[in-house]
N, C-alpha and C positions, 0 to 999 in steps of 0.2 A: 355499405363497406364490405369489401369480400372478405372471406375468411384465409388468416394466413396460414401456412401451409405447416406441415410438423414435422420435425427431425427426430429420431432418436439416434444418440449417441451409446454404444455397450460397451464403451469401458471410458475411462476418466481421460482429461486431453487437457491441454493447458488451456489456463482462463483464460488468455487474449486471443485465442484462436475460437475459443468458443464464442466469445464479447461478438467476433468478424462474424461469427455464423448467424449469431441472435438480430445480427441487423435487419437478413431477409427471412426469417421463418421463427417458429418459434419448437425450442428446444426441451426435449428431454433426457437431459446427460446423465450419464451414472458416475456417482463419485466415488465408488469405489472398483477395484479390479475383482471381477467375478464369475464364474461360471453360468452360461444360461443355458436350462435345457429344453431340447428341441421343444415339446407345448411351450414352455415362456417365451421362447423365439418368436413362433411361430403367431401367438397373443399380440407383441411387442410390435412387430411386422407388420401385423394387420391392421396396427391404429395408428401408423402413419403413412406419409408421403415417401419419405426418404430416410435412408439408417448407416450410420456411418459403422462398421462392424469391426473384428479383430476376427484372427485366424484361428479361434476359439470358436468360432458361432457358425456352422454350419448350415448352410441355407440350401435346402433340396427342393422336391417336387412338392413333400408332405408337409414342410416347415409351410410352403406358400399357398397351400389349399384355399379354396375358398377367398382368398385376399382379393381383390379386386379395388384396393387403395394403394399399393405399394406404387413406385415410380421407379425409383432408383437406390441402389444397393451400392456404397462405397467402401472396400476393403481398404483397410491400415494397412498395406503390404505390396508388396511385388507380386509374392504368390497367389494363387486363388483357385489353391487347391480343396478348399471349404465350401466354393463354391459352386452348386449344378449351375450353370451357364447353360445348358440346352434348356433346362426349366424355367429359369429364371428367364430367358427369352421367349419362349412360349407365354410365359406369362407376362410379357409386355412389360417388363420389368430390367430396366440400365442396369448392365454391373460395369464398375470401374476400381482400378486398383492405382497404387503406388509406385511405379517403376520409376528407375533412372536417377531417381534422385538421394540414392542410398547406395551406387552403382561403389564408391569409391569408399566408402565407412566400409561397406562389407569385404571389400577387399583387401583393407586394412586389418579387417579384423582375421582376416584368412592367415594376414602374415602372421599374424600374432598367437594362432591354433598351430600354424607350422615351425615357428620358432619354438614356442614353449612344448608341442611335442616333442618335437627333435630334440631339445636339448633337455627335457624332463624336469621343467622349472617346476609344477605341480608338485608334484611328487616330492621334490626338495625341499621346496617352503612347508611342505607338510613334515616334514622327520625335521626339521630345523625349528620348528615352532612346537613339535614337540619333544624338544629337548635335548637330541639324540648328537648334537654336533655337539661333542665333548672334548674336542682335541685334536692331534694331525689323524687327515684322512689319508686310506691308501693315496696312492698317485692314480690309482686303474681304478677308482669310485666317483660314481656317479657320471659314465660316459656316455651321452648322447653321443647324436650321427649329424654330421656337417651339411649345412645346406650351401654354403657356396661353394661351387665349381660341380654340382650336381646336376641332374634332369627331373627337371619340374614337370610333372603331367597334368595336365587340364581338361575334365570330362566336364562338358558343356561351356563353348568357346563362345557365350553372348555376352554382353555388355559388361557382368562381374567379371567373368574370365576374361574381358580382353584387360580389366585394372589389373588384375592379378597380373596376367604377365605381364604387361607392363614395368612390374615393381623388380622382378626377377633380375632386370640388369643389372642393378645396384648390386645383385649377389653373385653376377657371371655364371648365370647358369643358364642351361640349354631349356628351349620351352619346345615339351611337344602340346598336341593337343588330338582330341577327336570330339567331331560336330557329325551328325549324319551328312551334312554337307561342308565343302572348305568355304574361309573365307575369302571373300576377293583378296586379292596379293597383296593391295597396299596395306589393308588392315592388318595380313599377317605378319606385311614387315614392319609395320610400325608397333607391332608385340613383338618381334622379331621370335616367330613362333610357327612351327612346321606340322602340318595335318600328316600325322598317322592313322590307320586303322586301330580299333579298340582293343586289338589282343597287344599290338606293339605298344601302344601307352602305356597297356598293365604291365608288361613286360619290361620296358626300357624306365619307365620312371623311378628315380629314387623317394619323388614325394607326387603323391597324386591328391589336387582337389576334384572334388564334387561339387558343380557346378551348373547341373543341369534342372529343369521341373521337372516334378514330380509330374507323373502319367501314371495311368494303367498300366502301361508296356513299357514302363520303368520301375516299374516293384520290383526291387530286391536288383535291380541292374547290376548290383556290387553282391556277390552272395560269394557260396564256397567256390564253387571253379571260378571265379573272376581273383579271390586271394589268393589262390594258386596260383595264378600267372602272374602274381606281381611278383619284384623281386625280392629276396629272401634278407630280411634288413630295412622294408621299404617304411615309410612315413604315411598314410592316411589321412586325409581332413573332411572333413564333410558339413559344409555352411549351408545347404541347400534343403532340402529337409531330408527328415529320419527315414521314409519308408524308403528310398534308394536301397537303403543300405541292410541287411541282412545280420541285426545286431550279432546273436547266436555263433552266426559264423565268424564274424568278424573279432569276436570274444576267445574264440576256438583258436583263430589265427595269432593272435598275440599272444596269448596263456603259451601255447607252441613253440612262440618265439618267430613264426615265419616273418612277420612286421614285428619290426623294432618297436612302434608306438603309431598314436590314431589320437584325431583332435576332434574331439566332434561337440556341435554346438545347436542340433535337431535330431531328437530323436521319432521314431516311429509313433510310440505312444504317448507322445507329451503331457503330462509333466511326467508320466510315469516314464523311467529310466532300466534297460537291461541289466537284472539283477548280477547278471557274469560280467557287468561292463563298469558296475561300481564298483564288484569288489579286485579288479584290476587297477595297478600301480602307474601302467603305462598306457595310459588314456587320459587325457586332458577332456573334461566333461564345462560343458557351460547352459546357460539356460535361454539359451536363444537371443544369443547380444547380439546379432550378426548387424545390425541397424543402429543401436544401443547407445549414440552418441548425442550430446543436446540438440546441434544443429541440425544432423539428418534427423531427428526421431520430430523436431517441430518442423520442417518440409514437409515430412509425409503426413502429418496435420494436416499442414494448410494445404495439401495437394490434394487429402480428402473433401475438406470442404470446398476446396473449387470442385470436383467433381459431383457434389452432391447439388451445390448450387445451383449449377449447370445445366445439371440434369433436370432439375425442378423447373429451369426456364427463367431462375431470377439470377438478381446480381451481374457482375460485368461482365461475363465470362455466359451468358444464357443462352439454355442450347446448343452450346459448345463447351461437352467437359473434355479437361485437358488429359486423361487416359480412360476412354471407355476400352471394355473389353469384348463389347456388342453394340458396336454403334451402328447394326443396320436397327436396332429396335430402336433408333432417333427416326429412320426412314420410315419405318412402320406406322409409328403416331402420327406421321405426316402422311399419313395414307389411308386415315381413318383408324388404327389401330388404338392402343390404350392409350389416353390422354395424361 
């Protein structure tokens, strides 16, 4: 009887999705939410087939040294910016991530960063809980900035950004956007949504999301001359992650006054948070819910383990996982490469 194949699991996932996974392999889950660092990673990695990971766990060239058991790597996530992909190819080794099926949670959750910015709900539930609503208020306290009949800007116009704008009719508001490239026309008209150049979005938007992945040549895409161009009053959101964004200056710009307020829900240094960016009143902070709902957060579950499955060659789906992010390194094992 062959030996059946090993999963690790790095951080806790619901039991019946794990029950679906124990069917074909046998598992090692962790039950609780934890930090691993690179050696434990890299330990962890080496004594199985396949690892279902979070955007905590880092996997490079040095995590996979010497490995010569790994198969396949499945991120919790859309992103996989955690992941070296040119290593992890090299080393014969599947990555697959999450897309698509959070496209519209995170979108939702976008309105909800630009509502409660704009209108400073944070900030209010906080002086109201503690105490401070004693009576009538001015009539001119507590004014946010109106988001319908406004210009929504959208940096990085892919599958989140097309739900975003999408949602913006409901508010009658104009959608720009900038992609390095436009979309085909029907797409933009069914966002009813108009490709500018990047300094015109910074410029004409009253509320700009960040929507685009992180790269190398996206660090800091949003820093001090990018808040300069924006206009003077404008709204900020940022569901995409932290390294975009140039917290520092962005800290600079609101203390200023140039941006009315800023929603942000990825920071640079996760967990850790820009100390000028706490002690601001108008910043809406969260801790990375952009996913955070029961139904999308158990899809991307079970989207993991179909890809881990997959990858391993077992279950209904073998051979064919439903989001690799290297799938010539399926063409490769078929070619003699790592099995």
């Amino acid at each position: 009887m062959s030996k059946r194949l090993k999963v690790w699991v790095s951080r806790p996932l619901f039991a019946d999705v794990l029950a679906r996974l124990e069917q074909y392999v046998d598992i090692d889950a962790e039950a609780v939410e934890r930090v691993h660092d690179a050696q434990e990673l890299g330990r962890r990695l080496a004594a199985v087939d396949g690892a279902i990971i979070g955007l905590a766990d880092r996997v490079d060239a040095a995590t996979l040294a010497g490995n010569d058991r790994l198969r396949v790597v499945s991120n919790l996530a859309v992103g996989y910016n955690n992941l070296d992909v040119e290593a992890l190819t090299r080393a014969g080794v599947l990555a697959c991530n999450t897309p698509e099926v959070l496209n519209e949670t995170a979108a939702d959750y976008a309105w909800a960063l630009l509502l409660a910015a704009a209108r400073r709900v944070g900030a209010a539930e906080r002086w109201l809980r503690a105490g401070q609503w004693r009576g009538a208020m001015r009539f001119d306290d507590w004014l946010g900035v109106d988001l319908h009949g406004k210009t929504l800007g959208i940096l990085g116009m892919g599958r989140i950004g097309q739900a975003i704008a999408r949602r913006a009719s409901g508010f009658d508001m104009r959608v720009l956007y900038h992609n390095r490239s436009r979309l085909p026309e029907p797409v933009e008209c069914e966002c009813a949504a108009r490709w500018v150049d990047k300094a015109g979005l910074l410029s004409e938007a009253d509320h700009l999301v960040l929507v685009l992945p992180y790269t190398r040549d996206n660090h800091h895409i949003i820093g001090a001359r990018e808040l300069a161009l924006m206009k003077r009053g404008s709204v900020l959101v940022n569901i995409a992650r932290g390294g975009l964004v140039d917290e520092a200056a962005l800290a600079a710009a609101l203390r200023e006054g140039r941006l009315a307020a800023a929603g942000l829900d990825v920071f640079e240094d996760e967990p850790v948070v820009h100390p000028d960016l706490l002690a601001l009143e108008q910043v809406v902070l969260s801790p990375h819910l952009g996913s955070a709902s029961a139904d999308t957060r158990r899809n991307m579950a079970e989207l993991a383990v179909d890809n881990v499955l997959a990858g391993l060659g077992v279950g209904p789906r073998a051979g064919r996982p439903p989001a690799p992010i290297n799938p010539h390194v399926l063409a490769m094992r078929g070619r003699g490469g790592k099995a």
